[in-house]
C-alpha positions in Angstrom: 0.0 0.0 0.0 2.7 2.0 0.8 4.6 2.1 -2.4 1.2 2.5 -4.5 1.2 6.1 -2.7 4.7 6.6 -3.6 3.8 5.6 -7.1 1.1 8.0 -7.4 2.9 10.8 -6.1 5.3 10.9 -8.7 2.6 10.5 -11.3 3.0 14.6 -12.6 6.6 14.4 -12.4 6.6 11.9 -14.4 4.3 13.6 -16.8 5.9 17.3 -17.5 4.3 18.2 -21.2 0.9 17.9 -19.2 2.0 20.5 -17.0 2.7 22.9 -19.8 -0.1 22.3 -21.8 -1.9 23.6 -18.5 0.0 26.6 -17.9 -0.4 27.9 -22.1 -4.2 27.6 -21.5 -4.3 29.4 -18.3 -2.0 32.6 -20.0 -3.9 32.3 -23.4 -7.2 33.3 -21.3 -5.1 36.0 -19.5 -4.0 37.4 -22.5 -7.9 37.2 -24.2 -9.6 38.9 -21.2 -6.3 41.5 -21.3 -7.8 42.5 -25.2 -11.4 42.2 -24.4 -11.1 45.3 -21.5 -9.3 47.8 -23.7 -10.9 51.4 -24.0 -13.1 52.5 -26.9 -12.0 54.7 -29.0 -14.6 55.9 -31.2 -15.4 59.1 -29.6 -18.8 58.6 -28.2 -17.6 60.2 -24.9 -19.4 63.3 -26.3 -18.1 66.7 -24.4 -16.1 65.2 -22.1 -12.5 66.2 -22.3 -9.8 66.8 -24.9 -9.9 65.1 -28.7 -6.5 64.0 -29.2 -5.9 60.5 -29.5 -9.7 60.1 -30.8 -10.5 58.2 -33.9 -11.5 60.7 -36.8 -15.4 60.3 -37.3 -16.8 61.2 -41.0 -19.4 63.9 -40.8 -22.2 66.0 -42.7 -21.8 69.8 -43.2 -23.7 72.5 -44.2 -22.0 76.5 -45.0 -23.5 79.1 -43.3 -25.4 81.6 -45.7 -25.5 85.1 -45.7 -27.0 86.9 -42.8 -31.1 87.4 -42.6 -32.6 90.7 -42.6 -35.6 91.5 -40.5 -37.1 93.5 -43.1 -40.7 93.5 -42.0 -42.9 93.3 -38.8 -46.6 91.6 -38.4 -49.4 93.4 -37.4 -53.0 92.2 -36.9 -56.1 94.2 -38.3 -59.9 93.3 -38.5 -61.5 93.3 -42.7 -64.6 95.4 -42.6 -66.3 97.0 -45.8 -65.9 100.3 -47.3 -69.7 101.2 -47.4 -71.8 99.7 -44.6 -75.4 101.0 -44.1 -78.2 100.3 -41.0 -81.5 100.9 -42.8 -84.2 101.9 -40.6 -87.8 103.1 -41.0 -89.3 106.5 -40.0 -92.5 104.7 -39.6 -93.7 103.4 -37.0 -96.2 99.9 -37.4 -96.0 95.9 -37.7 -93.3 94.3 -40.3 -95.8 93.2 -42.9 -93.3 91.4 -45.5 -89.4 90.8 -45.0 -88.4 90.1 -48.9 -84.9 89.3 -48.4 -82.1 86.7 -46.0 -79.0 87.6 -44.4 -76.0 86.9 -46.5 -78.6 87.5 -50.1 -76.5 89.9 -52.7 -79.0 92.6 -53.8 -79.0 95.2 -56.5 -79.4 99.5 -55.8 -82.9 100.1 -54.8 -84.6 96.7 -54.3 -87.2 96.5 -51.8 -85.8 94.4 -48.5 -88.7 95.2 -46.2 -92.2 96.7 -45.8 -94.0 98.1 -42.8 -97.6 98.2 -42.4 -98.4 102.1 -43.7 -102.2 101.6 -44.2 -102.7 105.0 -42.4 -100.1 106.4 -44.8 -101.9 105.4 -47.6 -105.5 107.0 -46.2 -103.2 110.3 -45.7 -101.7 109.9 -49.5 -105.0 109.7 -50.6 -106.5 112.1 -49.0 -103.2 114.8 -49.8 -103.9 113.7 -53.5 -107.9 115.0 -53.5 -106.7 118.4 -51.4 -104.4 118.8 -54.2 -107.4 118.6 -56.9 -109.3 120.7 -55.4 -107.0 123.4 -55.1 -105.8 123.1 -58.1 -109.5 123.4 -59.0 -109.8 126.8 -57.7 -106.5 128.0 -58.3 -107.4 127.4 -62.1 -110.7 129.2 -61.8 -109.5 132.2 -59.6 -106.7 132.4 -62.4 -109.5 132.4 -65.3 -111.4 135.0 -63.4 -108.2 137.3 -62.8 -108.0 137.5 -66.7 -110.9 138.1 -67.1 -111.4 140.8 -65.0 -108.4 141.9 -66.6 -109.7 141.9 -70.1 -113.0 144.7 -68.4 -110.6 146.2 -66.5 -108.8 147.6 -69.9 -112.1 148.2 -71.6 -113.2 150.5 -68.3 -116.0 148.2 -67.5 -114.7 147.7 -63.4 -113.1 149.6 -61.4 -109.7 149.3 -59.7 -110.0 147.9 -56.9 -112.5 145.2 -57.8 -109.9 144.0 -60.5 -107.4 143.5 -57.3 -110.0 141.7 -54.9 -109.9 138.8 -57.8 -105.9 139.2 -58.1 -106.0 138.7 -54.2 -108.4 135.5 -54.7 -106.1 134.2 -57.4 -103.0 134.4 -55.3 -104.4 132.9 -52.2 -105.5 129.9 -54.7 -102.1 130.1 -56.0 -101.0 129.6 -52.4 -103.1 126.6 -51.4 -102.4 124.4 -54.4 -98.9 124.6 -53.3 -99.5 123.9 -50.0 -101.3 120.8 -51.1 -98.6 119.9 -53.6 -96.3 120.1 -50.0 -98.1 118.4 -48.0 -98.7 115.7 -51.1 -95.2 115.0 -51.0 -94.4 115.3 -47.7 -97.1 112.0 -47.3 -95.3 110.4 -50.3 -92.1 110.6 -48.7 -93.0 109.0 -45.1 -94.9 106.4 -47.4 -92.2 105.8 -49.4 -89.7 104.9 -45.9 -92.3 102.8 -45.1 -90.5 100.5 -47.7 -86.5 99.5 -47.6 -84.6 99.6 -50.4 -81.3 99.0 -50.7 -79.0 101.9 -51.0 -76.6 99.9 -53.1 -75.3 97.3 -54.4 -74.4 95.1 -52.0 -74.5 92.4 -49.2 -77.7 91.8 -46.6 -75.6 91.6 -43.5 -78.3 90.8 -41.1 -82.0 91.3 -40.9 -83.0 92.4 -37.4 -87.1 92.1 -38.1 -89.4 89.3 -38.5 -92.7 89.5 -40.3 -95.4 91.3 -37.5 -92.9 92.9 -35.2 -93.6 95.9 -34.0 -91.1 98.9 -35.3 -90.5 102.5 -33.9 -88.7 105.0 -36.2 -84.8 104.7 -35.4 -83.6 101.6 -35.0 -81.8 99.8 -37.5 -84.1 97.0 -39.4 -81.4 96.0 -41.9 -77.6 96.3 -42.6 -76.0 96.2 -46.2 -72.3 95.7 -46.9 -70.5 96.7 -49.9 -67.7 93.8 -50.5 -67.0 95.2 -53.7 -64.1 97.6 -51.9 -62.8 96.4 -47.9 -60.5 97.9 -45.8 -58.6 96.7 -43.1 -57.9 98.6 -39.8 -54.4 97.8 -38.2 -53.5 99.5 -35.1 -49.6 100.5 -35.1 -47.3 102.4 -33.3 -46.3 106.1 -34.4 -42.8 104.5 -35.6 -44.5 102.3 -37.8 -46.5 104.9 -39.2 -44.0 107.8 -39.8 -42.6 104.9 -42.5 -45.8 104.9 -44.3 -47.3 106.7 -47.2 -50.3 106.9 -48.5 -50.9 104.4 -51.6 -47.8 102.6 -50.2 -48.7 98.5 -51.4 -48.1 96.4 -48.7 -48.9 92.6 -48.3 -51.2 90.8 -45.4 -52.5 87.2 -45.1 -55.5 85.6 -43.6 -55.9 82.4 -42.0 -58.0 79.7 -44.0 -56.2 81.5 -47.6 -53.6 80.1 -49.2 -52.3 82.9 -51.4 -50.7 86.7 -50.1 -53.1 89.4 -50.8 -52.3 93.1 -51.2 -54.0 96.5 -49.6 -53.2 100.2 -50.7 -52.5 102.5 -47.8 -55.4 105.2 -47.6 -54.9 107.2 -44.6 -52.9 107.0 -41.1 -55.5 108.2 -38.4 -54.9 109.1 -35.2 -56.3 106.6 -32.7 -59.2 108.3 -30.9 -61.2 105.6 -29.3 -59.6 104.1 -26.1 -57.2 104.1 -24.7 -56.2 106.1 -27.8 -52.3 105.6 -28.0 -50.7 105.1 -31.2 -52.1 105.2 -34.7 -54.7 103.5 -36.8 -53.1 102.3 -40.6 -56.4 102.2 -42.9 -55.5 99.8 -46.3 -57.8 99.4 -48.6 -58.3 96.4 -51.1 -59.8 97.6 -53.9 -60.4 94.4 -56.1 -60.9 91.2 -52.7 -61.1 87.5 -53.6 -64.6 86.9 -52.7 -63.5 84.5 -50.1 -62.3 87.3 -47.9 -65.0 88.6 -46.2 -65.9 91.3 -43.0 -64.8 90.2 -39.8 -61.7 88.3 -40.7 -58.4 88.6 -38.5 -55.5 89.7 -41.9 -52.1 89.5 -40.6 -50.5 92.7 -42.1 -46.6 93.0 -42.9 -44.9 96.3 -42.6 -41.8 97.3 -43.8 -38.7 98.2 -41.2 -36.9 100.9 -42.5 -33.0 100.7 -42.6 -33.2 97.2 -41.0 -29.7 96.0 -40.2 -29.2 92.1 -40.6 -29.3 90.5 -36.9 -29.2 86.7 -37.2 -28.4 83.7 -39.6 -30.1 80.5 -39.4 -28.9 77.0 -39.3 -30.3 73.7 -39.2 -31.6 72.5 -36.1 -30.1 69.0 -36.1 -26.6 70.9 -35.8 -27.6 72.6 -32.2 -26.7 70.5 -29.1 -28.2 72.2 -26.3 -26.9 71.3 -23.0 -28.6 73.1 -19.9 -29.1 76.6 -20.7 -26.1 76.6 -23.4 -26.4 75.8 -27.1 -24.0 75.7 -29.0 -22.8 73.8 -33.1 -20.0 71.8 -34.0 -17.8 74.0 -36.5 -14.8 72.5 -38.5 -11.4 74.2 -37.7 -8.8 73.2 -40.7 -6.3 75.2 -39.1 -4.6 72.4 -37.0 -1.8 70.8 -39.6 -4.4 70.4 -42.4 -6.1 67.7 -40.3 -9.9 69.0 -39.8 -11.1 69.2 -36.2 -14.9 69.4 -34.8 -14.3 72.4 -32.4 -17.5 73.5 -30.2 -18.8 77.0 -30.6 -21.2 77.8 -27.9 -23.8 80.7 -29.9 -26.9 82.9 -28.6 -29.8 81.9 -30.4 -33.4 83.3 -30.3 -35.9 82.1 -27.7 -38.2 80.1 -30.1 -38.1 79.4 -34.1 -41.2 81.6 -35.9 -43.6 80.6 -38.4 -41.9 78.3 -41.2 -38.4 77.9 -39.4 -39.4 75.1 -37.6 -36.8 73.1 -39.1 -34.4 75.8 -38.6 -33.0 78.1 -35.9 -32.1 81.6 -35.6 -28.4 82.6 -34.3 -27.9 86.1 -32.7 -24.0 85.9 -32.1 -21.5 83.1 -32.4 -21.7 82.3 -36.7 -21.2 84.1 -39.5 -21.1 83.8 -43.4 -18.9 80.6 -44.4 -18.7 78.8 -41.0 -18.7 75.2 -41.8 -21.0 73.0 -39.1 -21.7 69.5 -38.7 -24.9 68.3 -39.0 -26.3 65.2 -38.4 -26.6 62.4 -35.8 -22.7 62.7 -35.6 -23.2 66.0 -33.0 -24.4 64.2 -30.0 -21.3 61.9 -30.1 -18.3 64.4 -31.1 -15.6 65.7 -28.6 -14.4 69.3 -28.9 -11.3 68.9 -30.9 -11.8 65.4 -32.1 -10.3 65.0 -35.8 -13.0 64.5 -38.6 -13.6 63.8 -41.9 -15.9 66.4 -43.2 -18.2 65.6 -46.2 -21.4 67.8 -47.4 -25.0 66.2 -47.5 
């Protein structure tokens, strides 16, 4: 038993190659494990530290354009017609017949609406037999003057019985047209009795039903004339000492595709409260006939002597970190090798209508900066060598 443990014991010594074979597996996994914990170096430690010794990365550009100019300013005005009438009656009775709707075009001088003017009529007719009969006597009184006239010549009358029928033929005279006055004073409240349109135009609104009962004053009707609009813009006096009168100037409304144009017709001072600044009248003389009254048009007015204050550049080239934002520009300046160097910039607060995609830069760019676009900005280091390519 003894010399089978002794025998065992010197089994490895007997067996050296096994021994190495051992020790070359145990420093080939050593060395693998060394290779598998070496550092990255593709650059994907984004901001953090110096460039050298990165890997270059291949990039999109894009070259900064010439500065923007702020060449015009928006302000907001109402559309409203040139001509806008509130008919009323000077009649007082029931609606008897409403002949037109709200929104109806109607030609100068059609009937819209008729009040109950019975009475009227009695008085019209009765006006029209006062004037008869004193036209009646006015013509006989005037037959009787020349003919009293005619015996007057031939000495047949005296004097003063030739003027007592002059007198009777003037006071005739006087009553037919005093009848003819009253005639068409009746003929005139008859005729309000009935609404026509004072011109070509639009029926606004209608503010009477069929039997209502109407007191002379208040409006009964409103017409529009949408043949000519204007649009009222409230501006300040800058704005306004830059305007002229048949100045063109350009405005949009929402639910329109295409830019429309108004001619300037007066700058009025704004009276109504609080009555501060002035009040830019334009008129558009030919309108589409979708614009219409009551419409918000978004007016743009020139800026006189406006200096360029920003340049835009594509959004997916800002990397904002906290309250910074800033662009990767490409320096070439390093031994020909082209670097991504970080440019921190001062950009507006928010992009404005149609520069979504886009953003605007107050300070930090200028014409014929190169910057990186792309997904490549989140993952660059300021300084890291690149390999810049346009998109």
């Amino acid at each position: 038993m003894n010399g089978s443990l002794i025998a065992a014991s010197r089994t490895p010594c007997a067996r050296p190659s096994a021994w190495r074979s051992i020790l070359s597996a145990v420093l080939l996994l050593v060395l693998l494990a060394g290779c598998s914990g070496e550092p990255e170096s593709d650059g994907r430690s984004a901001g953090h530290g110096d460039g050298d010794g990165q890997a270059s990365r291949t990039v999109r550009t894009v070259i900064i354009g010439p500065p923007a100019e702020e060449a015009s300013v928006v302000a907001a005005g109402v559309v409203a017609p040139v001509r806008r009438a509130r008919m009323g009656t000077r009649q007082a009775g029931n609606v008897e017949e409403v002949m037109v709707q709200a929104g109806q075009a109607v030609a100068e001088g059609q009937p819209i609406l008729r009040v109950d003017a019975r009475d009227l009529e009695a008085a019209l007719q009765a006006a029209r037999l006062q004037r008869q009969a004193a036209r009646t006597a006015w013509e006989t009184a005037r037959r009787n003057r020349e003919r009293f006239g005619r015996l007057y010549e031939e000495r047949l009358i005296a004097r003063a019985r030739l003027e007592e029928v002059e007198l009777v033929a003037e006071d005739a005279r006087g009553r037919l047209e005093q009848a003819e006055a009253e005639l068409a004073a009746v003929e005139v409240n008859l005729d309000y009795a009935t609404l026509r349109a004072p011109f070509a135009g639009v029926v606004s609104e209608v503010l009477a039903d069929v039997g209502t009962f109407v007191a002379p004053g208040p409006p009964l009707a409103v017409f529009e004339d949408r043949s000519r609009l204007e649009i009222n813009v409230g501006i300040g006096q800058k704005r306004a000492t830059g305007l002229a009168v048949d100045d063109v100037l350009p405005f949009r409304v929402d639910g329109l595709e295409d830019e429309l144009t108004g001619r300037v017709d007066a700058v009025l001072p704004a009276l109504e409260p609080p009555g501060v600044g002035q009040t830019l009248r334009l008129i558009v003389d030919a309108p589409p006939p979708a614009l219409a009254p009551g419409m918000i048009a978004e007016v743009r007015l020139p800026v006189k002597d406006a200096a360029p204050s920003f340049v835009l550049v594509p959004a997916s080239a800002v990397i904002r970190r906290g309250q910074l934002s800033g662009v990767f520009v490409i320096d070439e300046s390093d031994q020909g090798q082209p670097r991504a160097r970080l440019r921190w910039l001062a950009v507006a607060a928010s992009p404005t209508d149609g520069e979504a995609d886009d953003v605007r830069v107050l300070r930090g760019l200028g014409p014929g900066d190169r910057v990186i676009v792309g997904p490549a900005v989140g993952t660059l280091v300021d300084g890291q060598p690149v390999a810049p390519v346009r998109p």
